[in-house]
C-alpha positions as CSV (number, residue, x, y, z in Angstrom):
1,X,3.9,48.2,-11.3
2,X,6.1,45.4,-11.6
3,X,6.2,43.0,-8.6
4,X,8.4,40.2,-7.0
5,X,9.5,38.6,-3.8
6,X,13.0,39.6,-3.2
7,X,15.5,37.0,-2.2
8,X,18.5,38.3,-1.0
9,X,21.1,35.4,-0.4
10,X,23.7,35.1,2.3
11,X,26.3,37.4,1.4
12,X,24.6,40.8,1.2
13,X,22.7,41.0,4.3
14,X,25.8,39.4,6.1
15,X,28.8,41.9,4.5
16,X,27.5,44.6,2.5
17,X,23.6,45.1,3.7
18,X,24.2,48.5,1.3
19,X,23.3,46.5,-1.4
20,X,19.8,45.6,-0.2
21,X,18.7,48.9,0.4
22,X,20.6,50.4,-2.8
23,X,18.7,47.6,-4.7
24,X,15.3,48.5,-2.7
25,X,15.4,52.3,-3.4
26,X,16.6,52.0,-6.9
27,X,13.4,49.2,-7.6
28,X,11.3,51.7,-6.4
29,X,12.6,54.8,-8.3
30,X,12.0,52.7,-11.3
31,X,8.5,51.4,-10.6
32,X,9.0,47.5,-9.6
33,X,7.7,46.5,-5.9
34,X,10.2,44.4,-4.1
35,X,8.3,42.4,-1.1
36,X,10.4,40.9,1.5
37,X,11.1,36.8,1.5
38,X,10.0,35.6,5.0
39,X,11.4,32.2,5.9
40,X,13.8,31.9,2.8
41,X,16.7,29.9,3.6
42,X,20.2,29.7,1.6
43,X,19.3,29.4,-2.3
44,X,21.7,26.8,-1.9
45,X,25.1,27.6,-3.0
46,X,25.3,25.6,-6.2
47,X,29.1,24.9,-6.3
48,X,28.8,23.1,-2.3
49,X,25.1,21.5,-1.8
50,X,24.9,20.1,-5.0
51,X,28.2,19.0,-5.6
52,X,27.7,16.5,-2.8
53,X,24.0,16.0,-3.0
54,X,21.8,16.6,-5.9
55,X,18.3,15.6,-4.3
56,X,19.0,18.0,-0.7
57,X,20.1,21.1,-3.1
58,X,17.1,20.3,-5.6
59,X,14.8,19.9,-2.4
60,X,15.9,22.9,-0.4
61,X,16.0,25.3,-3.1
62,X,12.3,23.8,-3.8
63,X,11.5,24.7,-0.3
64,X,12.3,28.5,-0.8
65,X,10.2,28.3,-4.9
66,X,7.5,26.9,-2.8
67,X,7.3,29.5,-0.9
68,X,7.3,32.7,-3.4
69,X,4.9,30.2,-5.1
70,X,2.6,30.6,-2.2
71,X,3.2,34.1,-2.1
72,X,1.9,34.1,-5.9
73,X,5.0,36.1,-7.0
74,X,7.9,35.4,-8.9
75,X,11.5,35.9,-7.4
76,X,14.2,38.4,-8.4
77,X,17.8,37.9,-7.6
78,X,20.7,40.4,-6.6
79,X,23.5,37.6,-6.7
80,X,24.8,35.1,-9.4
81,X,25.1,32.2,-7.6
82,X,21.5,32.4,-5.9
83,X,20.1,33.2,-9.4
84,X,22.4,30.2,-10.4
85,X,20.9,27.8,-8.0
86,X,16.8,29.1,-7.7
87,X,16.7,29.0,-11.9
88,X,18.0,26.1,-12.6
89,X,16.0,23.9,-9.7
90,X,13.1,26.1,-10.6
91,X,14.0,25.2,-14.6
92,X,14.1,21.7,-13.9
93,X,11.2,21.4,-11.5
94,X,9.0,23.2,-13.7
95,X,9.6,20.9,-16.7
96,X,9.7,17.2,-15.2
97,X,6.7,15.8,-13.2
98,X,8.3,12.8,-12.3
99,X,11.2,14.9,-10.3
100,X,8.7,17.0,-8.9
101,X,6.5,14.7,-7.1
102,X,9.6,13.0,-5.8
103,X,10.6,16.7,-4.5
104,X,7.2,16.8,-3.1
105,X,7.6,13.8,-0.6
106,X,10.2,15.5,1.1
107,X,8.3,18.8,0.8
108,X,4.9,17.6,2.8
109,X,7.3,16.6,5.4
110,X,7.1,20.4,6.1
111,X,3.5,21.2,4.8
112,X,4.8,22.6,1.4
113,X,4.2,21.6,-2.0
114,X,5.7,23.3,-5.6
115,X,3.3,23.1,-8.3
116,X,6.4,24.5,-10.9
117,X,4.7,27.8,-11.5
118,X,7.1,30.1,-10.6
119,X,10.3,32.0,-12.7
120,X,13.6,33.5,-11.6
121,X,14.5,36.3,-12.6
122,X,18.2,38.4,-12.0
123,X,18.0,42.1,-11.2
124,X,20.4,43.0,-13.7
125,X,17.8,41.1,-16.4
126,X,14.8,42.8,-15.1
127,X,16.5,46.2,-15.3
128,X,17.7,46.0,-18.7
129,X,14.8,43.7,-20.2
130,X,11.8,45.4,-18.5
131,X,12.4,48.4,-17.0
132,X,14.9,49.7,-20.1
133,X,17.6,52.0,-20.6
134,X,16.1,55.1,-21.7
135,X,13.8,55.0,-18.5
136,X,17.4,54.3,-16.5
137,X,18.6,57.6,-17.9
138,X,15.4,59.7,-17.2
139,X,15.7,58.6,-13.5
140,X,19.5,59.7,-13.3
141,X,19.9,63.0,-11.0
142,X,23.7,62.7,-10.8
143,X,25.3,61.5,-14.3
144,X,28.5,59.7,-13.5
145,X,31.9,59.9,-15.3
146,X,33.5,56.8,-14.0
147,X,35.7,54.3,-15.9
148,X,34.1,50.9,-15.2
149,X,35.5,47.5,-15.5
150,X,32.4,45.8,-15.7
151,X,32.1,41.8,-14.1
152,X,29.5,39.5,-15.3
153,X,30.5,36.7,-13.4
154,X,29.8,33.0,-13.9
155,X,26.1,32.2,-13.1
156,X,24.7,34.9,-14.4
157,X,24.2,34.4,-18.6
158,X,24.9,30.5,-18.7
159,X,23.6,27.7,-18.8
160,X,23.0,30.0,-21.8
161,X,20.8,27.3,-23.6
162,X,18.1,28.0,-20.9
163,X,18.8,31.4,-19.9
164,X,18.9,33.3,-23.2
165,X,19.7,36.5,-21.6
166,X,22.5,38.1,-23.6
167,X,25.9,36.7,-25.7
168,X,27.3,34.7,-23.0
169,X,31.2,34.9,-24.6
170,X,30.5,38.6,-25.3
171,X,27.7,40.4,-23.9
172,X,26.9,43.7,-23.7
173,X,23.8,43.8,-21.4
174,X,25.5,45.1,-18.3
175,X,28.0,47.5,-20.1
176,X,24.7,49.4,-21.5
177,X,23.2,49.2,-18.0
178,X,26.7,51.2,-16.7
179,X,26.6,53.7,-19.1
180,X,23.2,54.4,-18.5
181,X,24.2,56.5,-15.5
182,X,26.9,58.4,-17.8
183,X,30.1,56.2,-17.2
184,X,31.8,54.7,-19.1
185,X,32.5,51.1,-19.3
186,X,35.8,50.1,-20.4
187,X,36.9,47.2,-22.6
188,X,39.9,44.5,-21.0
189,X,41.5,41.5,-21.7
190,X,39.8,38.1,-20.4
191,X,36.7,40.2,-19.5
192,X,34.4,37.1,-18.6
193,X,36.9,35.3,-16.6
194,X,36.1,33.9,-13.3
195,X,36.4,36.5,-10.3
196,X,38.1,32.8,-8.8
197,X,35.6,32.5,-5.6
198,X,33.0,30.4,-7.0
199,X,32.8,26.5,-7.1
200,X,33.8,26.7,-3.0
201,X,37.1,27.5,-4.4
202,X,37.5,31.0,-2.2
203,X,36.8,28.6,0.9
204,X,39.1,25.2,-0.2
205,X,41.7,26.6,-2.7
206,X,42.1,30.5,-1.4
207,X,46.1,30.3,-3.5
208,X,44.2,29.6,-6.3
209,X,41.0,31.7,-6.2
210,X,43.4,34.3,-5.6
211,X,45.6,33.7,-8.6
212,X,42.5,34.7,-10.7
213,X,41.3,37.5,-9.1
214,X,44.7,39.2,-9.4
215,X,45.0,38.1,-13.0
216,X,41.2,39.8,-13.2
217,X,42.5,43.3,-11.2
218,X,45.7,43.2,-13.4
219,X,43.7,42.9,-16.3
220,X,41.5,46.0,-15.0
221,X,44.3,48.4,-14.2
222,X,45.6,48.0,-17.3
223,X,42.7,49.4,-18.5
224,X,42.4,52.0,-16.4
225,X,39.2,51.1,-14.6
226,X,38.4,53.5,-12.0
227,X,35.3,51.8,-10.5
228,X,34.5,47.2,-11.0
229,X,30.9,46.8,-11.3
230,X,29.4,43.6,-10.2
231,X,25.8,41.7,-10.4
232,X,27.0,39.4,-7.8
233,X,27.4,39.9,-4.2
234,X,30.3,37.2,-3.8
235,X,32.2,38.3,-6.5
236,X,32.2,41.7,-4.9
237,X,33.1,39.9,-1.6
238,X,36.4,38.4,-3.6
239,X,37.1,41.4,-5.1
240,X,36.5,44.4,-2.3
241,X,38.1,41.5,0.3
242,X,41.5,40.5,-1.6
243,X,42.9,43.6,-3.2
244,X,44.8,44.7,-0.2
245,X,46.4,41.3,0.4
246,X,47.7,41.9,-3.8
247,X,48.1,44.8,-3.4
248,X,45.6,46.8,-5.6
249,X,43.2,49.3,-4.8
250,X,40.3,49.5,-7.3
251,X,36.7,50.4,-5.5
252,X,34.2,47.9,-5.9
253,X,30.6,49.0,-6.5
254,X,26.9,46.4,-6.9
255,X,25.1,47.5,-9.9
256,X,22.6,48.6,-7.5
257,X,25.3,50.9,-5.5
258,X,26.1,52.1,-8.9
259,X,22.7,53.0,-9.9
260,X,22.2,54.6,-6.8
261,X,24.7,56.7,-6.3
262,X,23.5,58.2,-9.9
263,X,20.3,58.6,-8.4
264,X,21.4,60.8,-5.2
265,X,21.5,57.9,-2.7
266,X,24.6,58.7,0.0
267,X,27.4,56.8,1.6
268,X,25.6,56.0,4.3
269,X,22.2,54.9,2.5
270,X,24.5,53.2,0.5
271,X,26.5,51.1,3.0
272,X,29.4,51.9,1.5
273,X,31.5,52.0,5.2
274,X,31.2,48.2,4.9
275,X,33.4,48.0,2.0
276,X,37.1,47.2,2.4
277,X,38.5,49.3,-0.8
278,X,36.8,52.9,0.4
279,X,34.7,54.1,-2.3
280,X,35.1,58.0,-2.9
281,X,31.5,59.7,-4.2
């Protein structure tokens, strides 16, 4: 059996805790061991910490490698911008000594020390890459007919040069994952556009964060998606949070919430009363 730490971010624990369990029972249906983070802090948010301070990002996202690193596991992600932020500090930690040992000072302050062994992985990745699709399908009690607009968000395939994960201009990685439970994911215009939250846009330009998310849902409706499947907790917090203020009404679902409702999980299991759009099973 597959193994990891799980690091769970801010977001989901905070707003929709449904995801952490969804993403706990659907591991285990599937045969991969999630084992809680103790002492993890925030990944760092990419777009804020290390927009103003390379060195306190790169050292406090070291702090939480150093830790799974102890625990001899590598980490798996359930949002973009934590999978953003942990890969990259892990990528360049793990190939630069130099940067490292200067890491390191600041580390021993606290007793730790990262020797760069460790990989981060995103759920999504390790669903698709490991587990597969036809084992997806076999573990499907309750196929789904839904028409889902599928989001990839921004952290998730790029830095591409590094990540090598799928097409990032066109990828299809997720879409198979979605119709792995029997729905249907459904093409759109400007499918890999920013949800508009990211960067610390949501929290110092909410006008313009806005502006994208409602050219995303227009772009969605007029496909007729039913259902927007995400990969990223804060991208489903932009979403499920700003389509009442525009005016839309399109249920918002975490790949994990998706997979679990087609593997019998309920509403409740699910978290789903936490969401702002109500989602219908």
């Amino acid at each position: 059996m597959a193994k990891y730490v799980f690091f769970l971010g801010c977001i989901a624990p905070l707003r929709y805790p449904g995801i952490e369990k969804s993403t706990k029972v659907v591991c285990e249906k599937l045969g991969i061991e999630l084992v809680d983070f103790e002492d993890a802090s925030c990944c760092p948010a990419p777009g804020v910490i290390r927009a103003f301070s390379k060195k306190s990002w790169l050292a406090a996202a070291a702090r939480n490698l150093a830790l799974a690193e102890k625990m001899g596991l590598d980490i798996i992600t359930i949002c973009n911008g934590c999978y953003g932020s942990l890969f990259d500090a892990a990528h360049e930690l793990n190939n630069d000594e130099a940067k490292r040992a200067e890491v390191n000072k600041i580390l021993a302050e606290i007793g730790l020390e990262y020797k760069g062994t460790i990989n981060v992985f995103h759920f999504a990745d390790v669903l698709f890459r490991e587990v597969g699709i036809d084992k997806i399908k076999a573990a499907v009690t309750n196929p789904l007919d839904y028409k889902v607009g599928t989001f990839y968000g921004c952290h998730f395939l790029k830095p591409s040069k590094y990540k090598s994960i799928d097409n990032p201009e066109d990828p299809r990685m997720l879409d198979d994952l979605v119709e792995a439970t029997g729905a249907t994911s459904v093409p759109r215009a400007k499918k890999m556009m920013c949800c508009g939250a990211g960067g610390g846009v949501r929290s110092g330009q909410g006008e313009l964060a806005l502006k994208h998310t409602r050219e995303n849902l227009e772009n969605m409706s007029a496909a007729g998606t039913e259902y927007i499947v995400d990969v990223c907790p804060f991208c489903h917090l932009q979403f499920d949070s700003s389509q009442g203020e525009l005016g839309f009404n399109i249920p918002v679902l975490h790949l994990s919430q998706l997979f679990g409702i087609a593997m019998g999980m309920d509403a409740k299991e699910l978290g789903l009363g936490a969401h702002k759009v109500p989602v219908k099973l």
